[in-house]
Each structure stands twice: as structure tokens, then as C-alpha cells.
NUKOL-724388 format. One record per residue (C-alpha): x, y, z. Coordinates in steps of 0.2 Angstrom, whole numbers, m for minus. Example, Ala and Ser with C-alpha at 12.3 -4.5 7.8 and 13.67 -1.06 7.14 Angstrom:
<sites>
SITE       u       v       w
SITE      62     m22      39
SITE      68      m5      36
</sites>
This chain:
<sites>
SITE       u       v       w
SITE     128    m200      38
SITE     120    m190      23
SITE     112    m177      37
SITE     129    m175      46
SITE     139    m173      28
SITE     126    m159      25
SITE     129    m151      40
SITE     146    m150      38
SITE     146    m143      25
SITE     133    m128      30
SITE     143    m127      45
SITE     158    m123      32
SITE     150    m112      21
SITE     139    m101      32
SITE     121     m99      40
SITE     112    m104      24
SITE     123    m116      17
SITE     130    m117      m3
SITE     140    m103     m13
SITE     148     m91       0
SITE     143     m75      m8
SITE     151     m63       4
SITE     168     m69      m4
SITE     160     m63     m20
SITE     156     m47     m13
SITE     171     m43      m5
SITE     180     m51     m22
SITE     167     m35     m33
SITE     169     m23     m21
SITE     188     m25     m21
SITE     191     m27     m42
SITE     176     m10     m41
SITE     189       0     m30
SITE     201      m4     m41
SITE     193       3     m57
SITE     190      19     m48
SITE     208      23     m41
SITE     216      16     m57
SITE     206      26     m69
SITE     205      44     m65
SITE     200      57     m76
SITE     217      67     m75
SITE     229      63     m63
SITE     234      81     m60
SITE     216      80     m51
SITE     214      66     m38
SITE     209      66     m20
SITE     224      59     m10
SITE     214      43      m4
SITE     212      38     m20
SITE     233      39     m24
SITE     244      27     m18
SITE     255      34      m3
SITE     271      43     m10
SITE     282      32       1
SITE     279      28      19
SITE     261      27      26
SITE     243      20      18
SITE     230      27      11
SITE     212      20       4
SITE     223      14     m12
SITE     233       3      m4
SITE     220      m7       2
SITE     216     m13     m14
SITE     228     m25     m20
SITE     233     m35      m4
SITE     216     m36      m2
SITE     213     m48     m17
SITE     228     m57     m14
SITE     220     m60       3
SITE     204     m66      m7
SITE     213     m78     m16
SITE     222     m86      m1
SITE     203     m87       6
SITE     194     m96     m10
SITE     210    m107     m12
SITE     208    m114       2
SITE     187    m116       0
SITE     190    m126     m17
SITE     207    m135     m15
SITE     197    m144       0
SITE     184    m149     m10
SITE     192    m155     m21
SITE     204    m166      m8
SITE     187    m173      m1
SITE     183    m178     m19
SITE     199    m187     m19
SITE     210    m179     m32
SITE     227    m182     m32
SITE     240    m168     m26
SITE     250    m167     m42
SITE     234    m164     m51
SITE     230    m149     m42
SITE     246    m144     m41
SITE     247    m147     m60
SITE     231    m137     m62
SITE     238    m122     m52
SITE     254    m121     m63
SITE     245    m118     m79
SITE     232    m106     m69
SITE     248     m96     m64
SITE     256     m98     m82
SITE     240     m90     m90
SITE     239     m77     m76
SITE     257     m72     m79
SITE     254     m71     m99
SITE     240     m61     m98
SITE     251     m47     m87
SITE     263     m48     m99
SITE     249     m45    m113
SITE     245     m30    m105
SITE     262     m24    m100
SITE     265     m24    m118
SITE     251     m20    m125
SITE     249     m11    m139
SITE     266      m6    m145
SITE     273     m25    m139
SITE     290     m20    m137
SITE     301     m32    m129
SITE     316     m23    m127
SITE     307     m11    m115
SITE     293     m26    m108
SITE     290     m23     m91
SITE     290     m41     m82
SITE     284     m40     m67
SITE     267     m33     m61
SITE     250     m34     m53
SITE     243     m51     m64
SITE     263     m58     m64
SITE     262     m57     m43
SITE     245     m65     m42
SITE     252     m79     m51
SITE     269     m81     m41
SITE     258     m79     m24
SITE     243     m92     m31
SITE     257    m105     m35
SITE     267    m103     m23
SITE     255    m104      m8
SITE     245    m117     m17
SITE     261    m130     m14
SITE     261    m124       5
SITE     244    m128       5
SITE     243    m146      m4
SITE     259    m149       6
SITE     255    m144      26
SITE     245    m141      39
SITE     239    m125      51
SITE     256    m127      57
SITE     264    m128      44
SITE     255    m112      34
SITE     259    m101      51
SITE     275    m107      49
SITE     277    m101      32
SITE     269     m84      36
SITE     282     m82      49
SITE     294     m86      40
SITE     292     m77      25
SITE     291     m62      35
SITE     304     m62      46
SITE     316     m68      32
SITE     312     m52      23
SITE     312     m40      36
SITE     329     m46      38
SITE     335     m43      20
SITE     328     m26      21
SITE     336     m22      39
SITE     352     m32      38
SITE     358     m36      22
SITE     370     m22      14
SITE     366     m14      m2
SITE     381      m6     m10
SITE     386      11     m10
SITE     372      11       2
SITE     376      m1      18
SITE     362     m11      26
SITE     343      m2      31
SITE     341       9      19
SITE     322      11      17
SITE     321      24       4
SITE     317      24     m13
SITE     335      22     m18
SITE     347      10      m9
SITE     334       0      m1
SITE     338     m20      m5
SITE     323     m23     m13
SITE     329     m10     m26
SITE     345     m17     m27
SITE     338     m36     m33
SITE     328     m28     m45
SITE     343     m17     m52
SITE     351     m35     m54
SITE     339     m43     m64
SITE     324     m34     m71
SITE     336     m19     m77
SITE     325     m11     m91
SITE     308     m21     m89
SITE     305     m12     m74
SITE     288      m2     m67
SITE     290      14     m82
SITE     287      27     m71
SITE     303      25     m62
SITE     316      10     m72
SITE     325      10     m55
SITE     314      m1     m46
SITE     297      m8     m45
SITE     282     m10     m33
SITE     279     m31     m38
SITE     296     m33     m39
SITE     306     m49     m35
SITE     312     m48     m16
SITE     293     m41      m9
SITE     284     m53     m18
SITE     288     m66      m3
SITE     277     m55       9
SITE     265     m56      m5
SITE     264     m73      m3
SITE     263     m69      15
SITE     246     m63      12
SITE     237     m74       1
SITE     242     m87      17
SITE     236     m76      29
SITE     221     m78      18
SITE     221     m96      16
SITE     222     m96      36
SITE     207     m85      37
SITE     200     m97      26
SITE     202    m113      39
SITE     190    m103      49
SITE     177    m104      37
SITE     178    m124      35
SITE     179    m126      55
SITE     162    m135      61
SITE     159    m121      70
SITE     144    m111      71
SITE     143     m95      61
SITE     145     m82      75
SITE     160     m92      82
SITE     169     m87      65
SITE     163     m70      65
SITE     169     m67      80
SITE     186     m77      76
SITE     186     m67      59
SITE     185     m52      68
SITE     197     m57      82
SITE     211     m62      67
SITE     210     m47      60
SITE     209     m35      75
SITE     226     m45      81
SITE     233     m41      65
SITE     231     m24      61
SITE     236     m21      80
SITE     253     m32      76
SITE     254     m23      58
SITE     257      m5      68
SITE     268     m12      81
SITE     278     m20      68
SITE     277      m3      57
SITE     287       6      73
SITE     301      m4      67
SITE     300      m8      47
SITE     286       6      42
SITE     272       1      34
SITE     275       2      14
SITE     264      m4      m1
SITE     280      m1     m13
SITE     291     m12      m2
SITE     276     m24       3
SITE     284     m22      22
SITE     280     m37      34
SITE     270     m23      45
SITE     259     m20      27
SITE     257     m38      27
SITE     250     m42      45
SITE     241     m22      43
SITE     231     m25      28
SITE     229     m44      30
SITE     219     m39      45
SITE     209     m26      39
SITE     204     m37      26
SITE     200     m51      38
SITE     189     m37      47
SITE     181     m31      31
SITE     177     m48      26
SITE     170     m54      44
SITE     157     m40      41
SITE     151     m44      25
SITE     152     m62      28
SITE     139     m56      44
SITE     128     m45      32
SITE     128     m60      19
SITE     130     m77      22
SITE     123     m76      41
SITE     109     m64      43
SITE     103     m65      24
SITE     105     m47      17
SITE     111     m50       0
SITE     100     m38     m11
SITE     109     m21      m7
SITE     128     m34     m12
SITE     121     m40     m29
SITE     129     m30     m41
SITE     146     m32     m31
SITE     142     m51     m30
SITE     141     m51     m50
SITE     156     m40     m53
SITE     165     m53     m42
SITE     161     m69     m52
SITE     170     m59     m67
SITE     186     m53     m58
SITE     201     m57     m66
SITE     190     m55     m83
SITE     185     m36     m80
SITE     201     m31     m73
SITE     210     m38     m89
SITE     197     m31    m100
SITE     199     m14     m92
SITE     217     m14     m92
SITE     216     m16    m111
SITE     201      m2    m116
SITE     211       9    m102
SITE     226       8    m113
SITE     215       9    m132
SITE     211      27    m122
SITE     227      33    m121
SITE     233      31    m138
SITE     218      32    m148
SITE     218      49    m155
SITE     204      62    m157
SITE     204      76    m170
SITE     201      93    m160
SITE     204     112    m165
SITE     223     115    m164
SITE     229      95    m164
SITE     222      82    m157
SITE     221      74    m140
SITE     219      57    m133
SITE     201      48    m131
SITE     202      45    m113
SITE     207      65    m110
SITE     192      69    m124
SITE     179      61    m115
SITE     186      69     m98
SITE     187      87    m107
SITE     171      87    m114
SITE     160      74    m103
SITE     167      76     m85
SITE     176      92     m84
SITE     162     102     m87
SITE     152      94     m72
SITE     161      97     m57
SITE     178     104     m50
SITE     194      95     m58
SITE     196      84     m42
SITE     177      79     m42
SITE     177      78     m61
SITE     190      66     m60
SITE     180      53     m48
SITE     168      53     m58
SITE     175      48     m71
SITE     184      35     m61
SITE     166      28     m56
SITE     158      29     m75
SITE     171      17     m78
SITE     170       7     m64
SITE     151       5     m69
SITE     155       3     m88
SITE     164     m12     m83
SITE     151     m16     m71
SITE     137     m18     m86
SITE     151     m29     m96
SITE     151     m40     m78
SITE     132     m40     m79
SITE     130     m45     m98
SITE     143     m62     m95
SITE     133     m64     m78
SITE     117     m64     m88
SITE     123     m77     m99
SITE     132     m86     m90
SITE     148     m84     m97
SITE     159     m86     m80
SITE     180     m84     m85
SITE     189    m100     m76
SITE     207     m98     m79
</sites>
């Protein structure tokens, strides 16, 4: 009985049984991207992959965010079953996610507000707030159904928001309006988050309420990729399913886009399905690389970023914003402390465009030594 429990278990895990460390890899790799794309040296300098699309259409960017919703869906569904098999009870769990999602959400409003803290102007949602809504809400679609019943969800979610967005009207506007003004994601927004909106518009905002719900959409797709991974089956079967998943739904994600185009500001359904598969297929190769055929030296240092996510991106969201307004005495005035060190370190390197990325990747790696440090001690952030 002891032999076949352990074999289960390696047959969940991977080739060499315990930790799945690709998931850690993928989970660095993913926070590292995003340090490079967020923090730029100038953004009058930036290669076009490493912006977000204006409007309609992907680029390298918007890969980043759907894919760590994506990996949370996947390690939800690792730990929540193990903790099943232990035999703790659904409401505890379900308890335990709430005050995760209530901690994640606090810290995004920390950080939409800090320094200044003003709550006439606070903007609610954002990137920490939707991993919270999307970690709860597809927790309690876990705890509460089956494959079937997660597909359902999926489905379900989806097509109830490609409606809204087709078929509901908008006022002033009428129904299908996929612009920046006029669409109906907009239009709930206008309705309740009016004046705590994304600052760079205050008309509507990329984690707004409506598109959240193909947000959610993606940590299930996750959680369904994660199935795979706990089937007793052997470790090329899940490659090969892994890849199969993702193939199908990038391949559904650009047929879908014919119709509802594929939009990281709107989170379309066709974004859903397109990045949810090229995130399975990212992660089927790394899962190939690491877990099955045992190269793990070259994925360290994206392992140990990954332990430390939701610590380093918070951490760098506060230093990013102490650069903006910290000022610096130079001849004439005085300048920021993030565009000091671009001026006088970076700038003088390379082009504008190049200088920027380099300065993107500094702080990538800046972060990366403060992942190192708490990985060296031990001190691993479980919210």
C-alpha cells in the first residue's frame, strides 16, 4: 500500500517525484518578465514587445500577467488536493482562501496608494486586487465541483462575457462597441469605480469589474491544466496532453479573435483561451526540461525568484514608486531618482531604446538578489 501511495504520488508530481520545480520556474520566469516590462528606464524609449498593445492585438507584455493567473489556477489545484487527501474540511480551506484574497487585495491597495495615501483618488482595482478575486473565486469552484463542473465554469464565464461585450447596450453608444470608449466594460466601470480608476485614463480600467470574470476564466484553465499533473499517468502522457491543451487553445483563442479580438484591456474570451494555451505550452516545455529529464541547473535562479513571487513583485512596486518621487539635487533643479540613475548610469551605455532595457533588467536582477537573500535564509512569504 506504502509503495503504491508513493507512486501516485511521483506519478503526480513528475519523473523524480516531490516539489514540482518547473512551476517554480515558470512562476520566476513570469514575476522576472514582469520587472523588465514594468520598469523601464524612460518610457519615451521602449521596444514595442516590451509595451502593452495600444488596443487590439498582443505583444510579449501581455503574456505576463495571464500567465501568473494561469499559475495560480495550476498550484491551487496541486495544494488544495493535498490537503483534501489530508482530510481538511472544505470551509477551512475555503476559510483560509478568503483571508489570502483579503491580504492580497490590501496589499494592492497599499500600493495603489502609496506614498501619498490619498483616498479621494485611491484606485481600487488592480493587478494584486484581481489575483485575489480570481484566487477566491475559483477556489470555491474548485472545493465545490468536479472536471465537469470546472469546464462548465470556463464555458460559462466566457460566453457570458462575450455576450455583455456583443450584445448588451451601452448608452449613447448601443451594443458592440469594442473601443476604448463605449465598450460595456467601460461603461460598469464608469458606474461604480468613478474616480478610483487606472490614473492614466479615469475613464476605464484594465482589471476592471466586468473582465475580471474571464480572469477567472484563466486561473481555471489553470486549475484544469493542473488535473493533468495529478492524473496517474506517466510523464510523457502529460507532456504530450499539456502540449495538446495548449496547442487546442491557442488555435481556439485566434478563431474566437475573428469574432471578439483578442484584448489584454478588455481580457476578451479569445485572450482567455489565447494565452491560457500559450502558457500551457510554455509550461509543458519547462515541465519537460525540469521535472522529466532532470536539467534544473540552467532554471535555478528562476526557481528561487519563484518561491518569492508575490514578495518581490510587492517589494518592487514600492522601491519603483520611492524612485519616482525621491528627489535628487542636479544643476538647474532637481530630477527624480529613478530618471538619475537612468541619466547618469544607463543612458550613457547604449541607445535610449537599449539603455532603457537595461535598466529594466538591472532591476529585474536587483530584485532577483533580494529573492536570493530570503531563499538563503529561508524566509519563504506564505500569504
Amino acid at each position: 500500500m506504502t509503495d503504491e501511495k508513493t507512486k501516485g504520488k511521483e506519478m503526480a508530481l513528475g519523473a523524480r517525484g516531490g516539489r514540482l520545480e518547473s512551476l517554480d520556474v515558470f512562476r520566476g520566469a513570469t514575476i522576472a518578465a514582469m520587472m523588465l516590462v514594468n520598469n523601464p528606464g524612460t518610457w519615451d524609449a521602449v521596444y514595442p514587445q516590451l509595451r502593452h498593445a495600444e488596443w487590439h492585438g498582443w505583444t510579449f507584455t501581455d503574456l505576463v500577467f495571464p500567465f501568473f493567473l494561469w499559475i495560480v489556477g495550476v498550484a491551487m489545484t496541486l495544494s488544495f488536493a493535498k490537503r483534501v487527501a489530508r482530510g481538511e474540511r472544505r470551509s477551512g480551506l475555503i476559510s483560509h482562501a478568503l483571508r489570502r484574497a483579503l491580504i492580497l487585495f490590501a496589499l494592492g491597495l497599499f500600493l495603489s496608494a502609496f506614498p501619498y495615501f490619498n483616498l479621494a483618488t485611491l484606485r481600487i482595482p488592480g493587478v494584486l486586487q484581481r489575483i485575489a478575486v480570481c484566487y477566491l473565486c475559483a477556489t470555491i469552484i474548485f472545493l465545490n465541483t468536479g472536471v465537469r463542473g470546472q469546464i462548465v465554469w470556463t464555458g460559462g464565464l466566457l460566453t457570458v462575457y462575450w455576450i455583455a461585450m456583443k450584445w448588451i447596450p451601452v448608452p449613447g453608444f448601443g451594443a458592440g462597441i469594442l473601443e476604448k470608449d463605449g465598450n460595456f466594460a467601460q461603461f460598469v466601470d464608469s458606474l461604480f469605480l468613478k474616480g478610483h480608476m487606472w490614473a492614466a485614463t479615469r475613464t476605464w480600467d484594465p482589471e476592471g469589474i466586468i473582465s475580471t470574470l474571464p480572469a477567472i476564466g484563466t486561473t481555471l484553465l489553470g486549475i484544469l491544466t493542473g488535473h493533468i499533473l495529478r492524473a496517474r499517468w506517466s510523464p510523457e502522457e502529460k507532456t504530450s496532453w499539456m502540449y495538446t491543451m495548449g496547442s487546442s487553445l491557442t488555435l481556439a483563442g485566434l478563431a474566437a479573435g475573428i469574432w471578439l479580438p483578442i484584448n489584454k484591456n478588455l481580457w476578451t474570451s479569445s485572450y482567455t483561451l489565447f494565452m491560457a494555451g500559450m502558457a500551457a505550452t510554455t509550461f509543458a516545455f519547462c515541465y519537460w526540461i525540469n521535472d522529466v529529464k532532470g536539467y534544473r541547473r540552467w532554471s535555478r535562479p528562476f526557481a528561487i525568484y519563484g518561491m518569492n513571487a508575490i514578495a518581490a513583485y510587492f517589494l518592487a512596486g514600492v522601491v519603483a514608486r520611492l524612485a519616482m518621487i525621491i528627489k535628487i539635487p542636479v544643476s538647474g533643479g532637481t530630477v527624480t531618482l529613478g530618471e538619475y540613475i537612468y541619466q547618469t548610469v544607463f543612458a550613457p551605455l547604449a541607445s535610449p531604446v537599449n539603455a532603457s532595457m537595461l535598466h529594466g533588467i538591472s532591476f529585474a536582477l536587483l530584485m532577483y538578489l533580494v529573492a536570493y537573500i530570503m531563499y538563503r535564509r529561508k524566509w519563504f512569504i506564505k500569504i
